[in-house]
C-alpha positions as CSV (number, residue, x, y, z in Angstrom):
1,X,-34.5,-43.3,41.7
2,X,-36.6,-40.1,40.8
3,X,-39.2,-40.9,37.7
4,X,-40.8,-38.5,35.6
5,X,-44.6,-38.2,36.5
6,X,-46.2,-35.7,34.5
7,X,-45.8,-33.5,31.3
8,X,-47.9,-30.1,30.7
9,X,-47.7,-28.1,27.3
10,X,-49.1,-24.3,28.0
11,X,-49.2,-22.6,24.7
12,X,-48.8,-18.4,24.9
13,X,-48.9,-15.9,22.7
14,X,-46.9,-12.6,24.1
15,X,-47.4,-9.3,22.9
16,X,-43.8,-7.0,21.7
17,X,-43.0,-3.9,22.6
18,X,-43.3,-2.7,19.3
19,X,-43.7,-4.4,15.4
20,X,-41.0,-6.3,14.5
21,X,-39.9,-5.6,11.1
22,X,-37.4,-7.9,9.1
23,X,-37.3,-9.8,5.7
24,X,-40.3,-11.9,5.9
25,X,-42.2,-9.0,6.9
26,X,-43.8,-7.9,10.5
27,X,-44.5,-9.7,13.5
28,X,-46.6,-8.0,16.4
29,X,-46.3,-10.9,19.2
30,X,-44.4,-14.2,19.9
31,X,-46.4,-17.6,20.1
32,X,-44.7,-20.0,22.2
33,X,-45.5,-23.4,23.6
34,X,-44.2,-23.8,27.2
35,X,-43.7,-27.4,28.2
36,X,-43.7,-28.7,32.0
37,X,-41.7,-31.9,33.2
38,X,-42.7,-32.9,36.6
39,X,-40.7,-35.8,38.4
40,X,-42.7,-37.6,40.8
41,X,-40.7,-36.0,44.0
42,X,-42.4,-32.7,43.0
43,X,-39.4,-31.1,41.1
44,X,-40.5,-29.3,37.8
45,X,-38.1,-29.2,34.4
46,X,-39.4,-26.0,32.2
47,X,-38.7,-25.4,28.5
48,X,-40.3,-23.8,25.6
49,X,-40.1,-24.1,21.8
50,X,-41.5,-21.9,19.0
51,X,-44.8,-23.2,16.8
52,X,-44.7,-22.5,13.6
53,X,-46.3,-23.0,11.0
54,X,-49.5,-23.2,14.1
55,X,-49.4,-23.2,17.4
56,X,-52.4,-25.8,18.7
57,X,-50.5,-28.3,15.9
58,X,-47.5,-27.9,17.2
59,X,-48.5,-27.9,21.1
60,X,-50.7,-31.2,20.7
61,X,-47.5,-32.6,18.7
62,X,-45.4,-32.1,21.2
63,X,-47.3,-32.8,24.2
64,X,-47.6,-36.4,22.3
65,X,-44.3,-36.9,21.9
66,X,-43.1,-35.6,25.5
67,X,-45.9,-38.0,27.4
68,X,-43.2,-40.8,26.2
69,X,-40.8,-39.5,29.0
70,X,-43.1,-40.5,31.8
71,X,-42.1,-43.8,34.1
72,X,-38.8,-42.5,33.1
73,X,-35.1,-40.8,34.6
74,X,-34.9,-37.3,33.6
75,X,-31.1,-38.4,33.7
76,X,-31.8,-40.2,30.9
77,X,-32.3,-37.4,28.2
78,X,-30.4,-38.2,25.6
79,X,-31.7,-41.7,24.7
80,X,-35.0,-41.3,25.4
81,X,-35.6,-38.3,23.0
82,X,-32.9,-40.2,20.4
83,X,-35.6,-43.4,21.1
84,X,-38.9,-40.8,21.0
85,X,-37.7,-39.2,17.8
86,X,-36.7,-42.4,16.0
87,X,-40.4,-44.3,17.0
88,X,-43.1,-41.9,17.6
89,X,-41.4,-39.5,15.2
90,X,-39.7,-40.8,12.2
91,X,-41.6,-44.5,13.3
92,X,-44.6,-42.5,11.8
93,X,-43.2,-40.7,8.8
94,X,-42.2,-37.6,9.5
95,X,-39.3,-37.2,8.1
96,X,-38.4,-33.5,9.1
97,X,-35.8,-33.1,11.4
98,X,-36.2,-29.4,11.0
99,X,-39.7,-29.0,12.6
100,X,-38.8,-31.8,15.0
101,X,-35.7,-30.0,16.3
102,X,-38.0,-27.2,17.4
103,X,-40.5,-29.2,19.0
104,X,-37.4,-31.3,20.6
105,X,-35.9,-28.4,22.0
106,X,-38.1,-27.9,24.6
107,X,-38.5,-31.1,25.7
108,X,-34.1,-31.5,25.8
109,X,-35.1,-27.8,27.6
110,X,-36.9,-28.9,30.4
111,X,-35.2,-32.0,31.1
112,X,-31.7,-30.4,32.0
113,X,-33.9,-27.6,34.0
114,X,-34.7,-31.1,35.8
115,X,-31.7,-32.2,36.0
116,X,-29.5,-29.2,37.1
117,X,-32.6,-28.6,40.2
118,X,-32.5,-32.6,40.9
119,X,-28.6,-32.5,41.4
120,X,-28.4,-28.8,42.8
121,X,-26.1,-27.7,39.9
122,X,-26.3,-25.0,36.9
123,X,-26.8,-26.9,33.8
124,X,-23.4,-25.0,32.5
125,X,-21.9,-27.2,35.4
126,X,-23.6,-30.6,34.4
127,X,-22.2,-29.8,30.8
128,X,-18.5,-29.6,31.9
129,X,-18.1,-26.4,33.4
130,X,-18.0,-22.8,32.4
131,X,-14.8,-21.6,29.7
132,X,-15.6,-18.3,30.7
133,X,-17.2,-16.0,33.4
134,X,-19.5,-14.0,30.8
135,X,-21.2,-14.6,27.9
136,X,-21.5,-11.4,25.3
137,X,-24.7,-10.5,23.4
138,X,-25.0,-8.1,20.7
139,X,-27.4,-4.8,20.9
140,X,-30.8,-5.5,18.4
141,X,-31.4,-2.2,16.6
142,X,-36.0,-2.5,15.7
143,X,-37.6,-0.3,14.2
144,X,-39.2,0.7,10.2
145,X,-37.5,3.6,9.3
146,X,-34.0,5.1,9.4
147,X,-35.1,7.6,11.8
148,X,-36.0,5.2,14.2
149,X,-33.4,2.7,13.5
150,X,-30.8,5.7,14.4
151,X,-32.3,6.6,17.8
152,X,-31.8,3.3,19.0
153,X,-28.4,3.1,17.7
154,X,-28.1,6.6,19.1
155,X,-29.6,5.5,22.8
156,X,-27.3,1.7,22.8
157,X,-23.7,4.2,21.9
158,X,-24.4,6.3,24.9
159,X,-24.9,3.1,26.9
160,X,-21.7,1.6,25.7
161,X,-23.0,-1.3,23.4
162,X,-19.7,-2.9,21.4
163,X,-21.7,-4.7,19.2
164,X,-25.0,-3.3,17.2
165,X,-27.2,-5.8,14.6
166,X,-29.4,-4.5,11.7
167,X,-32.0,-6.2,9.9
168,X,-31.6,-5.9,6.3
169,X,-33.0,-7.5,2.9
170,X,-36.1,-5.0,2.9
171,X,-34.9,-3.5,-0.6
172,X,-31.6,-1.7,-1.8
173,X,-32.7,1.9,-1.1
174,X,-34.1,1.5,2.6
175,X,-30.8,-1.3,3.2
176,X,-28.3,1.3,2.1
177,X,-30.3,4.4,4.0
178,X,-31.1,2.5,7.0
179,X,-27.1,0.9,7.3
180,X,-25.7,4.7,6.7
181,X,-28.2,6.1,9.3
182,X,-27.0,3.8,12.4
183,X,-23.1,3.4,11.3
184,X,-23.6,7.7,11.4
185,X,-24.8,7.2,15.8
186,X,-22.6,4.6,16.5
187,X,-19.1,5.6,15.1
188,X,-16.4,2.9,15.0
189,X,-18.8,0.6,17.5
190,X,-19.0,-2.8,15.3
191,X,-21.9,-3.1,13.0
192,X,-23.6,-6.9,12.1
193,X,-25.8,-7.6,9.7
194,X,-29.0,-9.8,8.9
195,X,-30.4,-10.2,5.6
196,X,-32.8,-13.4,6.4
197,X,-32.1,-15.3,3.1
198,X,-33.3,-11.8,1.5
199,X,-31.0,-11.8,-1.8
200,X,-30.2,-13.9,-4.7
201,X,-26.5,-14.6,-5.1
202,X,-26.1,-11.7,-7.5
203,X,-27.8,-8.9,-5.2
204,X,-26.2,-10.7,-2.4
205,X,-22.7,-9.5,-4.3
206,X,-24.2,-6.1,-5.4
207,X,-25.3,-5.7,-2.1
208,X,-22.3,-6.5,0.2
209,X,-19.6,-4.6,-2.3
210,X,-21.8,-1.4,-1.7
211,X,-22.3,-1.8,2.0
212,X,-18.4,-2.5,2.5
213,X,-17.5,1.4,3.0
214,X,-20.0,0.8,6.3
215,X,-17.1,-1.4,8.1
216,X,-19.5,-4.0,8.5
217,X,-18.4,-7.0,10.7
218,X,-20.4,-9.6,8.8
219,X,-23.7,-10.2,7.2
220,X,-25.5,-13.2,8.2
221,X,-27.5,-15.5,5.9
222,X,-27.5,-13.4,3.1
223,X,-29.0,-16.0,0.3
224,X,-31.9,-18.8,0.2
225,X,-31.5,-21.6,3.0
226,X,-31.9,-24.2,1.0
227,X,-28.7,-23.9,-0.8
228,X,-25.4,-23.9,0.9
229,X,-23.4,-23.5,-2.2
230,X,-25.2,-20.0,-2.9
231,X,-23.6,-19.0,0.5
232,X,-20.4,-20.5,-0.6
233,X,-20.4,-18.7,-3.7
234,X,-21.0,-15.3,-2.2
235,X,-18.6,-15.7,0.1
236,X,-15.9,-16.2,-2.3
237,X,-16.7,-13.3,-4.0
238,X,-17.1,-10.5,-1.3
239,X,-14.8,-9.1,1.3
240,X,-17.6,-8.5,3.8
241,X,-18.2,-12.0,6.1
242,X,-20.4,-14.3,5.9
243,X,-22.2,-16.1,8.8
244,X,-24.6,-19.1,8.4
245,X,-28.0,-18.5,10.3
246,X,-31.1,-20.3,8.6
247,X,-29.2,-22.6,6.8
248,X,-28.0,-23.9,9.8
249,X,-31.2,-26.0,11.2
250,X,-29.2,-29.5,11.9
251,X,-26.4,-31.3,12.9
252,X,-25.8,-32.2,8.8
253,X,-26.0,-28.6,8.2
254,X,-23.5,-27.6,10.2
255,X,-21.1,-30.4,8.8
256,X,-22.1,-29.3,5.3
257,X,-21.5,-25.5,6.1
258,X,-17.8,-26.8,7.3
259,X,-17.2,-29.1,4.5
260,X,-18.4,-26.6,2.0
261,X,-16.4,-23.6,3.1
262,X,-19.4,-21.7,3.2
263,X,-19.6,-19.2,6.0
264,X,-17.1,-17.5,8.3
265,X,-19.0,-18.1,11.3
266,X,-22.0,-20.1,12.1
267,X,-25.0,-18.5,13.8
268,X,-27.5,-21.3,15.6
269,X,-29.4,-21.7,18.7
270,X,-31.0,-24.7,20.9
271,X,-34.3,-24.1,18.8
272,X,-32.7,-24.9,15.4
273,X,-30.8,-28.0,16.5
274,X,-32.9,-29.4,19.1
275,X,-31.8,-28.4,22.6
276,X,-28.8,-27.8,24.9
277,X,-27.2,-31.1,23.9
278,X,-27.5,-31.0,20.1
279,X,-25.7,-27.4,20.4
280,X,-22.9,-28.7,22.7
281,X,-22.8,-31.4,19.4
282,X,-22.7,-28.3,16.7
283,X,-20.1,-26.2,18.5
284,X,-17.7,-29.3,18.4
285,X,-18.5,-29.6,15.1
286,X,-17.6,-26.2,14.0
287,X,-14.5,-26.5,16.7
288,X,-13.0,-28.6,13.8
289,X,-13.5,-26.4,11.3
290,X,-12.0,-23.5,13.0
291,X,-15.0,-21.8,13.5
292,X,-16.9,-19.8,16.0
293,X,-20.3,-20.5,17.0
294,X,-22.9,-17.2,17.5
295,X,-25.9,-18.1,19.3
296,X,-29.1,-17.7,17.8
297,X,-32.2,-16.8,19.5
298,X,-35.3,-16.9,17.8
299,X,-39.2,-15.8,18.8
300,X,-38.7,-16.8,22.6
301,X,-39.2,-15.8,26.1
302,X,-36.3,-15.6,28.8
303,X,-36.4,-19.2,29.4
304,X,-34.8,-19.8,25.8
305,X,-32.0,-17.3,26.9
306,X,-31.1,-19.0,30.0
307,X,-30.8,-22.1,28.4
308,X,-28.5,-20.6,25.5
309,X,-26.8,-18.8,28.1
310,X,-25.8,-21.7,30.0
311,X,-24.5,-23.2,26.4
312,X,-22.6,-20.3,26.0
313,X,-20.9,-20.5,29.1
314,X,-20.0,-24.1,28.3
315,X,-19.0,-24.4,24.7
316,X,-15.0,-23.1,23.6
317,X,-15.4,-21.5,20.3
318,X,-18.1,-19.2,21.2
319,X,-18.4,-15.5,19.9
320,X,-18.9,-12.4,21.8
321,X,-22.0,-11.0,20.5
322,X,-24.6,-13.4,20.7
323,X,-28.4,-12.8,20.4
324,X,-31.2,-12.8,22.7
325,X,-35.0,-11.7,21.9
326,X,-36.9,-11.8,25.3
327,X,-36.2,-8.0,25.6
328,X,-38.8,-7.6,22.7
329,X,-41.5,-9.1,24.4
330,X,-43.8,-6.1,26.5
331,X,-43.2,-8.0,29.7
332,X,-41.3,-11.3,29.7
333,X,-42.3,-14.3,31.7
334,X,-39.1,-14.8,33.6
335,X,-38.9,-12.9,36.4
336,X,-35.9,-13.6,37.5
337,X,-32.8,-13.2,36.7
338,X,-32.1,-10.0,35.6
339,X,-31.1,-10.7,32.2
340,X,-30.4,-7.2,31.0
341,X,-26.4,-7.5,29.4
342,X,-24.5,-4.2,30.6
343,X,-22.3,-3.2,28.7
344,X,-23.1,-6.6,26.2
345,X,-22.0,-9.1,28.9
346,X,-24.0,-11.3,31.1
347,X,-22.6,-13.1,33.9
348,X,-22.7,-16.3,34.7
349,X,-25.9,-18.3,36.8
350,X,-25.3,-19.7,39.7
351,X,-28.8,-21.5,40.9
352,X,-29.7,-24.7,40.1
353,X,-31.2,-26.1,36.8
354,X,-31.1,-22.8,34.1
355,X,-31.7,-20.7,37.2
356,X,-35.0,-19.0,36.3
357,X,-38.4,-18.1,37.8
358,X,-41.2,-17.1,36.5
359,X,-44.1,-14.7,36.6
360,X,-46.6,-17.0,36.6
361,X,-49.2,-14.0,36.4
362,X,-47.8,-12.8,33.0
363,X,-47.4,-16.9,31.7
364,X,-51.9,-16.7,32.9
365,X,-51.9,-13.2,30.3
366,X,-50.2,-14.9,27.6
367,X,-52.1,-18.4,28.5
368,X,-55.4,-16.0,28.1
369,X,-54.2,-14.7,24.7
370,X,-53.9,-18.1,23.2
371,X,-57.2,-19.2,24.1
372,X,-59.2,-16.0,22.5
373,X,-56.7,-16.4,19.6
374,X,-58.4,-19.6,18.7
């Protein structure tokens, strides 16, 4: 039986195509620390995961972790990171389950990359099989001001985006100005947006009853994280959705969102929870609620996307706009497939594992970055 041989962690910091402006301020690149499962017939697993709050911590964290799976079966993912996190994690104190689930993610990443390319399959296909033959994504409107926030709502209507997502929470005045500005270039087109924990519960109120004349679909994470029953509140008193995003970092999250009655929809990603598998765990979840999952991306490459791709091929209650952030990046590190939506749909993968390759001249740039970051 195939055993896992080796384990490489390749930190990169990426360069975007432009500043990223949201609630917590800007961003001008995305750090990520890709991780490298070998088995010893020569077949190579690839994740990645996000760093904060540093990226050398973070990379020599995981890399200690991950060395764990060697002498192992990749088909053996689940225990061994449920047996990893409970000894070399929690075994030592760390008690965090939210900044393990980002480090786990990659690991739980790269193993069903393995997997999928051991067994000649698409990881949707190792999961149970795909519930539908595309998977829809949302278009991310970036930019500072209003002005540039409606070209690119101007440019995504006249390529026939359904679905457009706005960053709020940077102040009433450039909120209401910015919201007004793309609903004017999109028309009746549906309108999301993000306030990233941005408002207390009373401007969250203020705020949604004067942004309701927008039509806006929903308005994700609109109060602190920490508290779900500041969510809950809000949503009893607006007529505007809400979604969970950043309070949704665990499986208990997602139960308490349900229990709670506290969001309309629940917006999470493989880097939240911890991988493919946790996910396939949260959807069911929310499946007994009655709600929807949207897939959340966070500060990742295309590898990240395939993976939540293949989850939303796989889970029921998914939505149709979904996010994906490797399109931010100047040049992203997969280089194939094309995973440009049109229209907002992707189709389905068909190669083995999560079906990527990458540029390993642009994964040596962002490998060069890190080190003269240090």
């Amino acid at each position: 039986m195939v055993k896992i041989s080796n384990v490489r962690v390749r930190p990169l910091v990426l360069p975007l195509k432009q500043p990223y402006h949201w609630s917590y301020g800007i961003r001008e690149s995305f750090a990520v620390n890709l991780i490298e499962i070998e088995a010893d017939d020569g077949t190579v697993g690839i994740g990645e995961c996000t760093v904060a709050p540093d990226q050398t911590g973070t990379a020599a964290i995981l890399y200690r972790l991950a060395k764990h799976l060697v002498g192992h079966s990749p088909h053996d993912v689940a225990p061994l990171i449920a047996r990893i996190f409970h000894q070399e994690y929690l075994g030592h104190g760390a008690n965090i389950m939210r900044a393990a689930n980002q480090i786990f993610s990659g690991i739980d990443m790269a193993m069903w990359d393995l997997q999928g390319k051991l067994a000649g399959l698409p990881v949707h296909q190792l999961l149970g099989g795909a519930h539908r033959k595309a998977v829809g994504y949302f278009y991310f409107l970036q930019g500072e001001t209003a002005e540039e926030l409606a070209r690119g709502a101007a440019v995504g209507h006249a390529q026939g985006e359904r679905v457009f997502y706005l960053k709020v929470g940077r102040g009433e005045k450039l909120d209401l100005e910015i919201t007004a500005a793309v609903r004017g270039e999109i028309g009746d087109a549906r309108l999301r947006l993000d306030a990233n924990e941005g408002w207390s519960v009373h401007d969250a109120i203020n705020m949604c009853r004067k942004l309701e004349k927008y039509d806006i679909e929903f308005i994700e994470q609109p109060t602190v994280s920490w508290s779900i029953p500041a969510m809950a509140h809000v949503r009893e008193k607006v007529g505007i959705p809400i979604v969970a995003d950043q309070a949704a970092f665990t499986l208990y999250d997602v139960y308490e969102i349900c229990r709670q009655r506290a969001a309309d929809m629940i917006c999470i990603g493989p880097r939240e929870i911890g991988g493919i598998q946790p996910m396939m765990k949260a959807a069911a979840v929310a499946e007994a609620a009655g709600l929807k999952i949207c897939i959340h991306s966070s500060f990742t490459t295309g590898i990240t996307t395939c993976a939540e791709h293949h989850i939303g091929l796989a889970i029921p209650n998914l939505d149709d706009g979904n996010q994906i952030m490797w399109q931010l990046v100047q040049e992203d590190i997969v280089s194939s497939p094309d995973l440009t939506p049109k229209n907002g749909w992707l189709d389905a993968f068909r190669k083995p594992g999560l079906g990527f390759q990458l540029a390993e001249d642009l994964v040596a740039e962002g490998e060069g970055r890190y080190a003269a970051s240090r």
